[in-house]
C-alpha positions in Angstrom: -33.5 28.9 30.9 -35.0 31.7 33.3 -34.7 34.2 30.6 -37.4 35.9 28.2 -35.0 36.4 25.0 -32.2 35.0 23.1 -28.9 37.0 22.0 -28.8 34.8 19.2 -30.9 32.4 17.2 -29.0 30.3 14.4 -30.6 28.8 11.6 -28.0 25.9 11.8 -25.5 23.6 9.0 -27.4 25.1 5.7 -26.2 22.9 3.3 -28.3 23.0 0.0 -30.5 25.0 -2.0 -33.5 23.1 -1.3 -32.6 23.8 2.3 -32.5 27.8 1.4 -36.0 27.2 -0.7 -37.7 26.0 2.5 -36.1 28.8 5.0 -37.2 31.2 2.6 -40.8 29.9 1.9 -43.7 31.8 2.6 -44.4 29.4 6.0 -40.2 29.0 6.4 -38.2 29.3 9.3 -37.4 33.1 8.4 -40.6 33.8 9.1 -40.7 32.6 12.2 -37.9 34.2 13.5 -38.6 37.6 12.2 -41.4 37.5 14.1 -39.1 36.2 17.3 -37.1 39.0 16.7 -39.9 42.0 16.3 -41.1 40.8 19.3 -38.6 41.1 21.6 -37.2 37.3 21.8 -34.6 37.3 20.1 -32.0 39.9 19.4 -30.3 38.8 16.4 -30.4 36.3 13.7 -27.7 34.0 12.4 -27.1 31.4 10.0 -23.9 28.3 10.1 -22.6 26.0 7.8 -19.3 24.0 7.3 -21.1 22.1 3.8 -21.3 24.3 0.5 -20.4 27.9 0.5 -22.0 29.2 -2.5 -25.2 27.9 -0.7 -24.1 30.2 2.2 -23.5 33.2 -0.4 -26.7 33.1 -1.9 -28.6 33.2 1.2 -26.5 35.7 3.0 -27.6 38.2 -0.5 -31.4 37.0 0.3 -31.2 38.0 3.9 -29.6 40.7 5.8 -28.4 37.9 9.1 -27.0 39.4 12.1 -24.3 36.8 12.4 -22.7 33.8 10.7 -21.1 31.0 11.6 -18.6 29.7 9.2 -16.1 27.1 9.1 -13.1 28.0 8.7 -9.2 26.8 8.8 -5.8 26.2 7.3 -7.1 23.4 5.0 -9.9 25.3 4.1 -8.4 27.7 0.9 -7.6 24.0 -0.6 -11.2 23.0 -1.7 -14.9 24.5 -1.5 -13.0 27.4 0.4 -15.0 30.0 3.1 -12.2 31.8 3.2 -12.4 32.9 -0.5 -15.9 32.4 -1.7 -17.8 33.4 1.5 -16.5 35.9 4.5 -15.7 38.5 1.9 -19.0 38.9 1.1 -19.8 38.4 5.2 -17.2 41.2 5.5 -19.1 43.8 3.4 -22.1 43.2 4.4 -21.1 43.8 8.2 -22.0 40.8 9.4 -20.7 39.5 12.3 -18.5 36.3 11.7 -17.8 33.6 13.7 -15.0 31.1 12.8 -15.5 27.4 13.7 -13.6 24.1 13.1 -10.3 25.7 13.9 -8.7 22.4 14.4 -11.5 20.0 13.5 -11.7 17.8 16.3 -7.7 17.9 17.0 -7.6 16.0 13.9 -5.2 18.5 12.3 -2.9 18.6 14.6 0.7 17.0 14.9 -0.4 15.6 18.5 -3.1 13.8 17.3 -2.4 10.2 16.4 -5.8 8.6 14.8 -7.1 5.2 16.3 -7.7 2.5 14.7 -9.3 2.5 11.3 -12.3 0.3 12.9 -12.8 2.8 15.7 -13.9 5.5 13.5 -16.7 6.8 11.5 -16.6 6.2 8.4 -17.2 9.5 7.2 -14.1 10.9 9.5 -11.7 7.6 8.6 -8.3 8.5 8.3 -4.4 6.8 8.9 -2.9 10.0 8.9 -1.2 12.2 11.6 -2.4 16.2 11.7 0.3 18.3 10.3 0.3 21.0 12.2 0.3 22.3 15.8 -2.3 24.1 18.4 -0.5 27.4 18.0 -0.2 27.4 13.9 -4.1 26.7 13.6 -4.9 29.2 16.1 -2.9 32.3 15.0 -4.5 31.2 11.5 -7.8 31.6 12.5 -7.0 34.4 14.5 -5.2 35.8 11.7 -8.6 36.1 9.6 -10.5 39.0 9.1 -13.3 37.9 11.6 -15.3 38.4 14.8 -14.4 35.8 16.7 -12.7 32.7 16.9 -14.3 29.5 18.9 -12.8 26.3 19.3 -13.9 23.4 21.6 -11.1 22.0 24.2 -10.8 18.4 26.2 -10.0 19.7 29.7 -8.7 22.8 31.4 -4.8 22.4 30.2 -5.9 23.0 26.6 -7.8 26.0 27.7 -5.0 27.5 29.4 -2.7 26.5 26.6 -5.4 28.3 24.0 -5.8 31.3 26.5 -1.4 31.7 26.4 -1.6 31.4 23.0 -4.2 34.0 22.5 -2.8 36.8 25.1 0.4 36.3 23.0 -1.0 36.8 19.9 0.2 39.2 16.5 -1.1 38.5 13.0 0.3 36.2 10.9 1.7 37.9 7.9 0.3 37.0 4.3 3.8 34.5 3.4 3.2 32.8 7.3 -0.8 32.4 6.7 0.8 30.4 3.1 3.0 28.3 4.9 0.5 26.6 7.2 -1.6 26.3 4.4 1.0 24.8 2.7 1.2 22.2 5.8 -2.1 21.0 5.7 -2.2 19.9 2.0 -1.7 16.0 3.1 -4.5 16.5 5.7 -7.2 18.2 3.5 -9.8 15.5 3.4 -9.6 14.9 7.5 -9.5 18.9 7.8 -12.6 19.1 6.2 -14.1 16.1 6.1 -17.5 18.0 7.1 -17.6 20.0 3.5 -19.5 18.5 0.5 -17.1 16.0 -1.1 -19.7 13.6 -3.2 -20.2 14.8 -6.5 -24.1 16.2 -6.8 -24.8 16.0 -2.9 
């Protein structure tokens, strides 16, 4: 990597408690990258997750992170939401906050038509069309109190499209941020099909 540190080292997709008991262990992964950190190769420490946000909570008041990536979207105040049981804890703490799964794989959008039922994973099966369009989950996410916003693109149209949309860009207000939520209430499974959905999991 012809480097000798790291910006940032993520304990990555914390989903469960027995996932927090090992990080936290006396031999668990915080450990290690503590030590990482004191010495120099790493700057700062991060945790993500798109699963369970309580689990997030909890650790976030067990461990002063650096960073956190979160996912977060217009379907997400609908069930198991970031947005209202997570970042405002992120928020005073200071942490940094990095929103992910803006449009979840384009599958919220209007453009996207989904292939056939056979083609697709299980877990992401769906018949219906996204709701609502590139700009609307953008200026969401953008519209949320956090660091950043990432979102991954199919070629260099979208990222020009993403980079217009972003130089052009004002906050939503609070009754705009509702509508779009509003919009994606047909779409909430496929928008987050990534969060904990069976019962006890």
């Amino acid at each position: 990597m012809q480097t000798d540190h790291l910006d940032a080292w993520q304990l990555h997709n914390v989903q469960t408690k027995d996932d927090l008991e090992k990080i936290f262990s006396a031999n668990g992964a915080i450990k290690a990258m503590e030590k990482a950190k004191s010495e120099g190769m790493v700057r700062h420490i991060g945790i993500t997750g798109h699963f369970e946000p309580l689990v997030l909570l909890e650790a976030i008041k067990r461990y002063q992170f650096d960073q956190i990536l979160l996912a977060l979207n217009a379907a997400d105040i609908h069930y198991l939401s970031f947005k209202n049981y997570l970042l405002p804890e992120a928020q005073r703490q200071g942490i940094a906050t990095i929103g992910m799964k803006v449009t979840t794989r384009g599958r919220m959008l209007s453009t996207w038509t989904p292939p056939p039922i056979a083609e697709q994973p299980a877990r992401l099966a769906t018949q219906k069309p996204g709701t609502i369009t590139i700009q609307e989950a953008l200026k969401y996410n953008m519209s949320l109190p956090v660091s950043t916003t990432i979102i991954g693109v199919d070629n260099v149209a979208q990222i020009e499209e993403d980079v217009r949309i972003a130089s052009e860009f004002s906050p939503l207000s609070e009754a705009e941020m509702k509508e779009i939520e509003f919009k994606t209430l047909p779409i909430v499974r496929q928008g987050l099909y990534f969060r904990r959905w069976e019962l006890g999991a």
